[in-house]
LONUFI-760865 format. One record per residue (C-alpha): residue number from 1; y, x, z. Coordinates in pm, whole numbers, plus 32768, in hexadecimal, padded with zeros to 4 digits. Layout:
<sites>
   pos      v      u      w
   NUM      Y      X      Z
...
</sites>
This chain:
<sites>
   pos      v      u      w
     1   3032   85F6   A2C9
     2   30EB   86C8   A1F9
     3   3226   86C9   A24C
     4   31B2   86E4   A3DC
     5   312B   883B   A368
     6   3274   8866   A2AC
     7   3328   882A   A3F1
     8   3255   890B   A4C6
     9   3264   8A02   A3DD
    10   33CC   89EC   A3DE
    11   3409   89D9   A564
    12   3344   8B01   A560
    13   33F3   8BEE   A494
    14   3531   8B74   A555
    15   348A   8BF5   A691
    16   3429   8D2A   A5EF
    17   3595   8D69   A583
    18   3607   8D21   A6CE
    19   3506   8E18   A791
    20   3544   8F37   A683
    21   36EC   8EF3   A664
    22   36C7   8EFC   A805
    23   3670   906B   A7FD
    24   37BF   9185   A89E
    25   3815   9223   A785
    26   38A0   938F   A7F4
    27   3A28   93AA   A76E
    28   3A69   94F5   A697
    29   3BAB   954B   A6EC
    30   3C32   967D   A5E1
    31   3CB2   9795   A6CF
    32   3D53   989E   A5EC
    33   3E90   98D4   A603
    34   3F7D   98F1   A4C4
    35   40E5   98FD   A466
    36   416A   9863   A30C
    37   42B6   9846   A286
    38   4313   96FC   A211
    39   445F   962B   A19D
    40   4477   94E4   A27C
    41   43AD   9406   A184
    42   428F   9517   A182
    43   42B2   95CC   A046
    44   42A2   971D   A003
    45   43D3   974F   9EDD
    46   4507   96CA   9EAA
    47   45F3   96D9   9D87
    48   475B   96FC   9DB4
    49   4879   9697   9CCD
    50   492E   97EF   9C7F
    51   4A9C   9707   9C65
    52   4A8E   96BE   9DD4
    53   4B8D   9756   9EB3
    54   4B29   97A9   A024
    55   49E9   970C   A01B
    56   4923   96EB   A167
    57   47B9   96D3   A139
    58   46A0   9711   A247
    59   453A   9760   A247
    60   4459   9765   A394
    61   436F   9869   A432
    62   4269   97B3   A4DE
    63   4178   981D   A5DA
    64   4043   9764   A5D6
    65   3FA2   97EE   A736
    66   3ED8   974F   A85C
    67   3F2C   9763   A9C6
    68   3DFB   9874   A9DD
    69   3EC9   996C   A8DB
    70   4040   9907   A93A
    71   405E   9974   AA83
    72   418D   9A63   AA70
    73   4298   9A93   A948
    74   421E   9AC5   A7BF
    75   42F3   9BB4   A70D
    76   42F1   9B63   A59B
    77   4372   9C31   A468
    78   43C4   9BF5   A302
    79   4443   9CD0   A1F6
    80   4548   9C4A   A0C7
    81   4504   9C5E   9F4F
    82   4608   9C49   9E8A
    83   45F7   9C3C   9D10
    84   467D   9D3C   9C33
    85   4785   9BEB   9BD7
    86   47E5   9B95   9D32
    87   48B6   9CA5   9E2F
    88   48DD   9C70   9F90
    89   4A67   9C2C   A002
    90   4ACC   9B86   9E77
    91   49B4   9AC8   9E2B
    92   493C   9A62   9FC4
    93   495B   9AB7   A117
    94   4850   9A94   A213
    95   48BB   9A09   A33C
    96   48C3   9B41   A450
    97   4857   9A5B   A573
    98   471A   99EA   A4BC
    99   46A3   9B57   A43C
   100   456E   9C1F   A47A
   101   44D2   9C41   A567
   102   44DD   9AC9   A627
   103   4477   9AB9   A763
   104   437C   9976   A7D7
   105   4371   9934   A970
   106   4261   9894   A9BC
   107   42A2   96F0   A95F
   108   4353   9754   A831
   109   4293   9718   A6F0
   110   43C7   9719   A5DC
   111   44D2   980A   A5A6
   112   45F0   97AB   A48F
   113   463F   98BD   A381
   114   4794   9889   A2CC
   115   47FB   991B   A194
   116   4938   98CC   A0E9
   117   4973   98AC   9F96
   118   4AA6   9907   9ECD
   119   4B4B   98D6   9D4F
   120   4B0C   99ED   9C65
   121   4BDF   99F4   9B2B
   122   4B10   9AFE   9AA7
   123   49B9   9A4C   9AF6
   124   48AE   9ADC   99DF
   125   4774   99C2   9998
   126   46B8   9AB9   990F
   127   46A8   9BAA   9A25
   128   45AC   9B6C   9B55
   129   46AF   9A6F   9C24
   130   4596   9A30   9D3E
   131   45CE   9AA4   9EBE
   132   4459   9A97   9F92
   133   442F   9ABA   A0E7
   134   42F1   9B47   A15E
   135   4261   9B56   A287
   136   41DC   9CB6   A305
   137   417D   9CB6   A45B
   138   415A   9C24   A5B4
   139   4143   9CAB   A716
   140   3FEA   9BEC   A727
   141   3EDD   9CDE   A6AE
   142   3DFB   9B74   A640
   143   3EF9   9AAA   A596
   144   3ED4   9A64   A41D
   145   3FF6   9A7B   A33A
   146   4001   995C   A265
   147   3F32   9810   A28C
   148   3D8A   9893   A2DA
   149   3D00   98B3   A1A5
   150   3CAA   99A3   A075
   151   3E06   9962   9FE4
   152   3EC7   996A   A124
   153   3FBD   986A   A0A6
   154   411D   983E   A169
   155   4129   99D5   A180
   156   4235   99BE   A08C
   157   4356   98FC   A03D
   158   4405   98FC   9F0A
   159   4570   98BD   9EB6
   160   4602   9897   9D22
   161   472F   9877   9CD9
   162   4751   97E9   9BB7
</sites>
């Protein structure tokens, strides 16, 4: 007797699953759109070795925007920080064909930034040897710079040669 009450009691709670995991559940889809800066595996910094010659590297803008906000080009600007260690033309060059602004048509979601990286004999440890790229505006009045969030992550990426 027992374990028929066992049973019914378990066939029951399976129906009871089954009628309450039947319900539509409404999808949230997040709408906001953002741009981060990002090296190809994600990250946000990158350290380079200051005895490489005519090293290539390459960060990405990305635009993170719907169909509903990317519905004509998204101009997006950045400004360059260089360290009091690091000078622009002896220490690297940003490539001209990936500086600010970029330029997003529509179906275009990643835009490469180069910078190359040259020998210094006179390379100082102790000075402030990082170069940061931050992003400063868009053409999109509603797009967050840097990843949503209190900390706006991505806004800034961060070079150090070290």
């Amino acid at each position: 007797m027992v374990t028929k009450i066992n049973k019914a009691a378990v066939a029951l709670a399976g129906i009871l699953l089954l009628v309450c995991g039947c319900r539509k559940h409404e999808e949230v889809f997040f709408d906001t759109p953002f741009v981060r800066l990002e090296d190809v595996n994600g990250a946000s910094s990158l350290s380079v070795d200051r005895n490489l010659d005519n090293l290539l590297t390459e960060i990405r803008i990305v635009v993170s925007a719907s169909k509903n906000y990317f519905t004509e080009p998204i101009v997006v600007e950045y400004e360059i920080i260089p360290g009091d260690g690091l000078k622009e033309g002896s220490d690297f060059k940003v490539q001209a064909s990936t500086m600010s602004p970029q330029t997003f048509s529509p179906g275009t979601y990643s835009l490469p930034v180069r910078v190359i990286w040259y020998k210094t004999d006179n390379f100082d440890p102790d000075k402030d040897n990082t170069l940061t790229f931050r992003l400063t505006r868009t053409s999109l009045p509603e797009m967050l710079l840097g990843c949503p969030g209190k900390d706006a992550i991505k806004k800034e990426f961060i070079f150090t040669k070290l």
